[in-house]
C-alpha positions in Angstrom: -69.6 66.9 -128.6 -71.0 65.5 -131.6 -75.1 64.3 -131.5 -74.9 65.6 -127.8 -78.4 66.9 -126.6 -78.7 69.2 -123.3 -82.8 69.9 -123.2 -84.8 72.4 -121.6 -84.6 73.2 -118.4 -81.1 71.1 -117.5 -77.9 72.4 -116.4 -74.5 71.0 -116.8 -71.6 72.3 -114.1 -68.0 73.6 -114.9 -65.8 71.0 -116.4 -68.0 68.6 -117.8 -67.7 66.6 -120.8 -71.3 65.4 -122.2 -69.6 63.2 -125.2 -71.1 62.0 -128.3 -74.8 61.3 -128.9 -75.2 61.5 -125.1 -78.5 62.8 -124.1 -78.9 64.9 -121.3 -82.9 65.3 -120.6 -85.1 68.3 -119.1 -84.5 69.5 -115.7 -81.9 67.4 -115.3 -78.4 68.9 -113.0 -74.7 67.3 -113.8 -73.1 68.7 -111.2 -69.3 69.9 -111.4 -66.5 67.2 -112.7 -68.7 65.0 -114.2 -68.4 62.4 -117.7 -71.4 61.9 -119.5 -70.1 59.0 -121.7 -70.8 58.1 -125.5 -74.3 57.2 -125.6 -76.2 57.9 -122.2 -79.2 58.8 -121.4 -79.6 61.0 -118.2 -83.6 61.1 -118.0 -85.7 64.0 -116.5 -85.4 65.1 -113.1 -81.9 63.4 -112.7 -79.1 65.1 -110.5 -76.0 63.5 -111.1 -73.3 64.8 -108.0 -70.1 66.6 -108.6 -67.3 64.4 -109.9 -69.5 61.2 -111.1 -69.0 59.2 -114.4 -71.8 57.8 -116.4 -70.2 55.2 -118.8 -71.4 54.4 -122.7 -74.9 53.4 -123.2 -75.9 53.8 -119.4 -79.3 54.7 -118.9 -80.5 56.5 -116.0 -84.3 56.5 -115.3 -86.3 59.6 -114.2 -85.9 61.8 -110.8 -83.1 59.7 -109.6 -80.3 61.0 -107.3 -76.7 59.9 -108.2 -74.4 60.9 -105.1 -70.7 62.4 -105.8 -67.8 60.6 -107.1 -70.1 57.9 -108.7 -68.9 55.3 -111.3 -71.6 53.8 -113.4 -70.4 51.6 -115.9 -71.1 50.8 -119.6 -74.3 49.6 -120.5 -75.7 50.2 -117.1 -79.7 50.6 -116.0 -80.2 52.7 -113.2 -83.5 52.9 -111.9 -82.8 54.3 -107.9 -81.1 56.8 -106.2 -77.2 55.7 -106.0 -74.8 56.6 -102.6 -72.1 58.7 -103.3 -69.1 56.7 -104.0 -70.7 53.9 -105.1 -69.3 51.5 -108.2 -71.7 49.9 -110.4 -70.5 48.0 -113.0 -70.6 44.2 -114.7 -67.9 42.0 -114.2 
């Protein structure tokens, strides 16, 4: 997508969307399925598990492990490892 920035090193699974001005960092792994939203920052060393969302503006701090079928809502911080199936949103 537009702006979108997959650096050295990462890899991004079969049907993925990385959307606009999303930023996907080095040695990062999106598994399968996944939504990189408008906006996000997926830091180094992140592995984000087959069928997980990030939302817009979601930033997701270095070396953490996102589980599958994730939902991380808009605007989100992220700074540990997240269970797959887990929701994290505001309300």
């Amino acid at each position: 997508m537009h702006g979108a920035v997959v650096n050295a090193n990462a890899h991004v699974g079969e049907n993925c969307i990385i959307n606009s001005q999303a930023l996907v960092e080095h040695d990062a792994v999106v598994e399968d399925h996944c939504h990189i939203a408008t906006g996000a920052r997926v830091n180094g060393g992140v592995r984000i598990g087959s069928g997980s969302f990030v939302g817009s503006g979601a930033v997701l701090g270095q070396g953490i492990r996102v589980g599958q079928r994730v939902v991380i809502g808009a605007g989100q911080i992220v700074l540990g490892n997240i269970p797959q199936g887990t929701v994290l949103r505001f309300l």
